[in-house]
N, C-alpha and C positions, 0 to 999 in steps of 0.2 A: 514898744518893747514886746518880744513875741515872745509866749509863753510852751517851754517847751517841756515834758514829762522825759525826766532823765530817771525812772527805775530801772536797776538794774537788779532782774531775779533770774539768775544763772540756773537754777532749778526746781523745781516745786517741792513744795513740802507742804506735810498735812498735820499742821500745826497741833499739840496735844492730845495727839494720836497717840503716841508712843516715845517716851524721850530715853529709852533703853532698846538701842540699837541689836540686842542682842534676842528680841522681842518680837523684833522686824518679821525673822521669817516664819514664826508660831504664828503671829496676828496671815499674814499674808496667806498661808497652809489652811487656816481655820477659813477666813473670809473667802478663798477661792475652791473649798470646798462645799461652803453653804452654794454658793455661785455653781457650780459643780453638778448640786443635789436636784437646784431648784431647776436648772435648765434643762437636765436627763429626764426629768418629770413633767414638762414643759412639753418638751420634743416626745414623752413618751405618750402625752396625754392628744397630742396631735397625729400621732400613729395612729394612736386607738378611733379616734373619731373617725382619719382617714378609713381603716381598712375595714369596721363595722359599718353595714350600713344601717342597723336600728338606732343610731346614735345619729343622723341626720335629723330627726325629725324632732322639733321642741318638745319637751313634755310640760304645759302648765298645767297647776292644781289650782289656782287663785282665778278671779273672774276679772274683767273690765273694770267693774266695783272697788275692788279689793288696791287695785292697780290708782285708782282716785283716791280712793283716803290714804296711800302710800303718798303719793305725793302733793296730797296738800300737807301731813306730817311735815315731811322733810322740808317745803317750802313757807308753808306758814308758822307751826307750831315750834321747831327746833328754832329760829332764829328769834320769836319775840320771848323765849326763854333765855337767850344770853345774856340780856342783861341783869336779869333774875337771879343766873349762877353768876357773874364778873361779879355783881354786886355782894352777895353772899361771903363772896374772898376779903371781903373789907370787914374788919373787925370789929368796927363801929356798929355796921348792919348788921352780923354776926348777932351781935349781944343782944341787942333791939329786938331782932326777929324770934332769940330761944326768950326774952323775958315775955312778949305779947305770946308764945306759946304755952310756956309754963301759966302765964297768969290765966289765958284760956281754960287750960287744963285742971287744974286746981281749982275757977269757981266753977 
């Protein structure tokens, strides 16, 4: 028996977006205005680089150094902290963690 995918979606929809049709052209106005703002700024911010030429040359204030402990941060330190914060979200941990602080604190 051959298995076949019989959907039939006659057109897209963008489910919980909006279910007051009358909304349609406000939301669509707003979002294609942000879209609008952000690409004139875009395009304007690629003029400016083009027709200046003191905007060609990088300017860093940070050294080699500064550039190494950036990213041992980002690849060491941020990820053996997640389990730290996911666990924290648990309410069990939660309680555990403020009572060993308050009891710290207090003697």
């Amino acid at each position: 028996m051959e298995l076949k995918n019989s959907t039939v979606k006659p057109e897209f929809f963008l489910l919980g977006f909006s279910d007051h049709p009358e909304l349609q052209i406000v939301l669509f106005a707003v979002f294609f205005s942000i879209y609008s703002v952000t690409l004139m700024g875009n395009l304007g911010m690629i003029l400016l680089i083009t027709i200046s030429s003191h905007l060609h040359i990088p300017i860093t204030d940070h050294s080699l150094d500064m550039d190494k402990v950036t990213s041992l941060f980002y690849t060491l330190i941020i990820p053996m902290l997640n389990p730290l914060i996911y666990s924290l979200r648990n309410k069990d941990v939660k309680n555990a963690f403020r009572k060993v602080i308050s009891q710290k604190l207090l003697s």
